[in-house]
N, C-alpha and C positions, 0 to 999 in steps of 0.2 A: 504494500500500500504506500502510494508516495504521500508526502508532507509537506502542503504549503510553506516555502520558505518566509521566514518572520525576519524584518528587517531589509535592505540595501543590500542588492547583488554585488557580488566583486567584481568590478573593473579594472583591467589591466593599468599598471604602471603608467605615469601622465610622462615621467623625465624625459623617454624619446622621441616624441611627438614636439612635445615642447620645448625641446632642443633644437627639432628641424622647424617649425615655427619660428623663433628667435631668429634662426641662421636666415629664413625668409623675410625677417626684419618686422615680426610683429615684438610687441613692448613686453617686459616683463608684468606688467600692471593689466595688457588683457589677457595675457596667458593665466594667470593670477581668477579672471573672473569666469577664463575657459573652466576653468579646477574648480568654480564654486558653482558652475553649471554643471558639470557633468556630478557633481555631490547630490544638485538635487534630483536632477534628473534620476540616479540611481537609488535615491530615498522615494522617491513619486512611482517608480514604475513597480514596487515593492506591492501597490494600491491600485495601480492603473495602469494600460497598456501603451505606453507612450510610443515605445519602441520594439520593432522584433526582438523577441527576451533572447534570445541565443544569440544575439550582435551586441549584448550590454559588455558583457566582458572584453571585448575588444572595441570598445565606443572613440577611445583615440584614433586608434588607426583607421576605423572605419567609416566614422563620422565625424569628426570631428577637423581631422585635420581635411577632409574631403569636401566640407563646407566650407572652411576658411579659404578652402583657395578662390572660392568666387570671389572675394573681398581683392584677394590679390590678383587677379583678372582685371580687377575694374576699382584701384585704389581711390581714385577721385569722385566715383559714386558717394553721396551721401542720403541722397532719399532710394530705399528699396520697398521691392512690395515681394513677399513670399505667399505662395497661393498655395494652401492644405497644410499649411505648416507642422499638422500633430504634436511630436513631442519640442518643436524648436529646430529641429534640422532642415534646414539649416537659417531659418529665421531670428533665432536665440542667439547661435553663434556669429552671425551676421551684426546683429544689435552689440555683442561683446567685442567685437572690432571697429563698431562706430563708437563706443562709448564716451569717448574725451572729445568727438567733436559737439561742439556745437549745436549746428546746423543740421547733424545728421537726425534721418524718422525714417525707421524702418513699421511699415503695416504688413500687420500677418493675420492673414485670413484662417480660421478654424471653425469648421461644422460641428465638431465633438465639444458637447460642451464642457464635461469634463477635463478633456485636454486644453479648453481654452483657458479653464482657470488655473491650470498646472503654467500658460501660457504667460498668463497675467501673476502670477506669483513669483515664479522668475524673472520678468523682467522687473516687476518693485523691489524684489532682493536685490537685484543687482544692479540697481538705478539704469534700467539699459533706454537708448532711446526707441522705443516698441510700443505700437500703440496696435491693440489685439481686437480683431473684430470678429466674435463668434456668429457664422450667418453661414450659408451657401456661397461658394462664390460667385455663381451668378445671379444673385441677388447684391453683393459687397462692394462686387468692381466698381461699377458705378458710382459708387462714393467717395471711394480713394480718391485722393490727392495724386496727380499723375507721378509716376516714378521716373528715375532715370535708369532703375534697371527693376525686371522681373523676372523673379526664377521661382521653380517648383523643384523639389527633389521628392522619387521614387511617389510620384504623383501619378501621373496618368502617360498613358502614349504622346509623344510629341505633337501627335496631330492635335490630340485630345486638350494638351496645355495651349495650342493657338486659339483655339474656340474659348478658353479660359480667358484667356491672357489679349484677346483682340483686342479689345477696348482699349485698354492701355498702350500694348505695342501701336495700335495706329495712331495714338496720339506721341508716339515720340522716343516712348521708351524701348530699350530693349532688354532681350531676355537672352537669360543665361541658364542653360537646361541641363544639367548632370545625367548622361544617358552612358546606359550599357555598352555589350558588344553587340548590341543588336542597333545601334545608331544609324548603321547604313539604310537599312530597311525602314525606319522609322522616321528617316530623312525623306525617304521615296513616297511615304505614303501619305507625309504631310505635306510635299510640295506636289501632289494629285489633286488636293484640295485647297489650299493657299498662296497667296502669291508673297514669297519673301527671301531675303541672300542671308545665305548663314556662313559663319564660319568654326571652323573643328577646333579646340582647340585642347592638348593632350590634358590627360589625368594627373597630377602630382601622386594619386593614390592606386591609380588600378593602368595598365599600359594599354588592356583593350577598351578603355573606357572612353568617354570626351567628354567635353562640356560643349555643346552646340548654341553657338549667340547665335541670335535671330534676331535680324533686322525685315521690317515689314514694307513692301511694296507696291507699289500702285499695280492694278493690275493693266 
């Protein structure tokens, strides 16, 4: 008979992640609020399903640092918008690298509304700049404030996140998409249905993987 585990799964070791972070030139102060996201995160999913529970114990390597590299993609962004955000991936760690600016508002969309509060509880612990809106997103988009960049991770099919993501992309912004080894194909089937120029660009975390930006075009 198994036994619900009591308490915060074990997560891997933060030091080597956050050694190649540093070396990428993020601060010790947001590495610092990375370690006190991935704390709650792994007290939160203890109660709730935030995250695939068999990827908590490797949350550095597999999420963590695999989010941050949108930031470093596109350092000059400071307004993002994350669409299905669930547990903060990568919208949380997105907010933990805008943190000291200013200027920067990161909007994260979440239908779970228990996720949304796990969403809303870490960004007040960690004073991030995150402003959480628990809705549908095609009910949400509409609201936001346009972004200069929009991303979804392990959300839907490419094609599926431009029907998401239209509103916004045609107004300006663009998007940065975390896809598989299946990106070729999901390039083909989204440019069947939308008119838009992307570009590949590699994984820091996985070599068959990409992150696809998507620029939106007239048809």
């Amino acid at each position: 008979m198994k036994h619900r585990r009591n308490g915060p799964m074990p997560v891997e070791p933060a030091a080597q992640t956050i050694a190649r972070l540093v070396a990428l030139g993020v601060s010790h102060e947001t590495c610092a609020r990375l370690e006190s996201y991935v704390a709650l995160l792994a007290q939160w999913q203890s109660r709730i399903n935030l995250i695939s529970p068999h990827t908590l114990p490797e949350v550095w390597s597999r999420h963590i640092l695999d989010s941050a590299q949108l930031v470093l993609l596109r350092p000059d962004a400071r307004r993002w918008v994350d669409l299905g955000s669930g547990g903060g991936l990568p919208g949380l760690v997105i907010g933990c690298m805008l943190a000291d600016l200013r200027d920067a508002r990161v909007d994260l969309v979440e239908s779970n509304q228990k996720k949304a509060a796990f969403l809303r509880h870490a960004a007040d612990a960690l004073r991030l700049p995150v402003h959480v809106h628990a809705g549908r997103i095609e009910e949400v988009v509409a609201t936001l404030p346009v972004p200069e960049v929009v991303t979804a991770r392990a959300l839907a099919s490419l094609d599926q996140l431009l029907g998401y993501a239209n509103l916004l992309l045609k107004r300006g912004a663009i998007g940065l998409f975390p896809k598989g080894r299946d990106h070729m194909r999901e390039l083909t089937e989204a440019h069947a249905n939308w008119h838009f120029s992307h570009r590949l660009r590699d994984s820091i975390t996985d070599d068959e993987a990409r992150i696809v930006e998507v620029v939106m075009t007239e048809a």
